[in-house]
Phi, psi and omega in degrees: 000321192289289195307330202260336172115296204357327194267330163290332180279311170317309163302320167317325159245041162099358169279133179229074172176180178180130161260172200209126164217143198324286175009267217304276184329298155008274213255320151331283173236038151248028161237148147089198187246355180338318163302317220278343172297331186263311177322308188295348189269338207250344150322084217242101209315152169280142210309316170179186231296331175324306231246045173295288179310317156270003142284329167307301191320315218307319193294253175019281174310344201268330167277316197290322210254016152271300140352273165325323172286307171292334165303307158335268170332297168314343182241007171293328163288348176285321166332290183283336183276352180237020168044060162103324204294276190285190173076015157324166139221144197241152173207144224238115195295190232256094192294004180285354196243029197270325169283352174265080184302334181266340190257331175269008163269333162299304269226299177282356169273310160246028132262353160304348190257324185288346182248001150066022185224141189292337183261055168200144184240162229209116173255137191238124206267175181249095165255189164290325197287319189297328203305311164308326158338288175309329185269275171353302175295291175312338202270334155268020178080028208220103157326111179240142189237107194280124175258178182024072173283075182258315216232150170332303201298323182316290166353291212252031163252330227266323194270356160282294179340311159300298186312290200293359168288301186332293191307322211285319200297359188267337208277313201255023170077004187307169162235103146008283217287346190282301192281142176233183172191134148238166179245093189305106201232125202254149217248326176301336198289312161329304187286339181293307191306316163298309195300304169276014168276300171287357180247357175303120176304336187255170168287170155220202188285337191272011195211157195244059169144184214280237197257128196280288168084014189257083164322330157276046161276308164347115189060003218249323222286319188274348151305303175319301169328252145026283189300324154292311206287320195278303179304331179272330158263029154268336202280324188280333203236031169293152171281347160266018176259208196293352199254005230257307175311300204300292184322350176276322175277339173153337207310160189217169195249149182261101192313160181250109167280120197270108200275159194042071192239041161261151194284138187249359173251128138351283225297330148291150168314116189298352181238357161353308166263018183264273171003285225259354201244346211290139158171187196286181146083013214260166180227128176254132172252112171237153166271189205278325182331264158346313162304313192275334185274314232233008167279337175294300200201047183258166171254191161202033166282164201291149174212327185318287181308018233225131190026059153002265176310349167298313168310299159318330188284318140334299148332285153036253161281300173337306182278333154313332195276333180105011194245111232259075186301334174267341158314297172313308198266358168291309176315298216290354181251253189056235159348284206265034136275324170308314172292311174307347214254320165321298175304330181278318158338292202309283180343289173298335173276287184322304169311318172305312175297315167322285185289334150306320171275330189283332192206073181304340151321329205237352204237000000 
């Protein structure tokens, strides 16, 4: 995308940030040959075979956090023309490190210090162990983008956890005005999860009973999910609330961003999770698929506020229904810490493989 303008083109037509996650990488640069010319130079064998696995990480970086920079670089006007708000790229700390709370602020301290530009966020998952992390990191001034992100309740440990880094970094005469952070809250994935919770015959761990059948459930869960969480952080980042001291000093509220939005059923609207969610302070993460469908035929009146009480009442029916919401998104973090750390194994085995055929010599 960077090499071809592709990427350039985008920003042109209004996008303005763009992420990174092992997935992504993955999947970059194990199709095609793009990679393979820098990979053999940067590539470096190991003394022996135990320290296999960190010539790898080490190659891996060598491809990525250039990658990383130049997105950078390419969104610093944007960066600079909304003073600070937009213009991000986000990368992801090591996800294996998703339960370590002391390795994933070593880890995120440095590469936020190797690629060295205020427009790039150090992504951090909401685990229990990510959370102090996160208050740790802000309290240094080190822009976090909190990933995987299901349930309220996390949610309102990620948005205390901001406010006391916001503090400690005020404790330390830091500027407010330098950091920034979203809180990634991810949203198809709730319905795939739900959606097969209600139409399943059997019980599993996540339902306190058999087969439901109420099709108008359907699809309903993870907007709603979405729609509460912007209201509880209009509620927390009001401007006349506790935040209010911080917003004096420089403080920017950390938006909530809606993460995993390509629609994953047909039978649903391909822009849905765009749609329904638009409002201020808010940030959409689409893949180009998505992007490109809602640049087509998306709307963009404000809607994220917009019948509540309907959510709540979702909510509801779900637990009538027996489906335990908070069982789920504990499984779905989980889940997508399981999956990133698969993709990244994948990654690294692919890159071995890889560093064997471009440079046999060497590997």
């Amino acid at each position: 995308m960077i090499d071809s303008g592709e990427l350039t083109r985008l920003i042109g037509l209004g996008v303005v940030g763009i992420t990174s996650n092992p997935t992504i990488f993955m999947k970059a640069i194990s199709t095609g040959t793009d990679y393979d010319d820098l990979l053999a130079r940067v590539y470096e064998p190991p003394a022996s075979s135990k320290l296999l696995s960190d010539a790898l990480v080490n190659a891996y970086e060598k491809l990525v956090l250039p990658d990383i920079a130049d997105a950078a670089d390419l969104l610093r006007p944007v960066y600079e023309r909304t003073h600070g708000v937009d213009g991000y790229v986000s990368l992801e700390v090591n996800p294996k490190l998703a339960y370590d709370t002391a390795a994933t602020i070593a880890e995120a301290r440095r590469l936020f210090g190797e690629l060295n530009r205020s427009n790039v966020f150090i992504k951090v998952p909401a685990t229990d162990q990510g959370v102090p992390a996160i208050e740790t990191l802000i309290g240094e001034g080190i822009n976090v983008n909190v990933t995987l992100i299901f349930s309220i309740a996390m949610y309102e440990k990620v948005m205390q956890a901001y406010l006391s880094g916001l503090k400690r970094l005020e404790a330390a005469r830091g500027d407010l005005s330098s950091v920034a952070s979203v809180a990634s809250f991810f949203v198809s994935r709730v319905d795939t999860a739900v959606d097969r919770e209600l139409v399943s015959p059997k019980p599993s761990p996540l339902t306190k009973g058999g087969p439901r059948g109420v099709d108008s459930l359907l699809g309903k869960a993870a907007v709603a999910n979405a729609k509460l969480a912007y209201a509880r952080f209009r509620e927390v980042f009001a401007p006349r609330g506790a935040f209010a001291a911080l917003t004096a000093q420089g403080a920017r509220v950390q938006r909530p961003l809606w993460a995993s939005t390509s629609t994953k059923n047909p039978a649903y609207r391909d822009t849905m999770y765009v749609d329904d969610l638009v409002g201020p302070d808010t940030v959409n993460t689409m893949p180009p698929e998505t992007l490109a469908a809602v640049l087509d035929h998306g709307r963009t009146e404000v809607t994220v506020d917009r019948d509540l009480d309907a959510a709540s009442d979702t909510f509801k029916q779900l637990a009538r229904q027996g489906i335990d919401m908070k069982a789920v998104s504990d499984q779905l973090t989980i889940d997508g810490v399981n999956a990133f750390a698969k993709s990244f194994d994948e990654l690294l085995a692919h890159l071995g493989r890889k560093c064997s055929q471009l440079n046999p010599a060497k590997s």
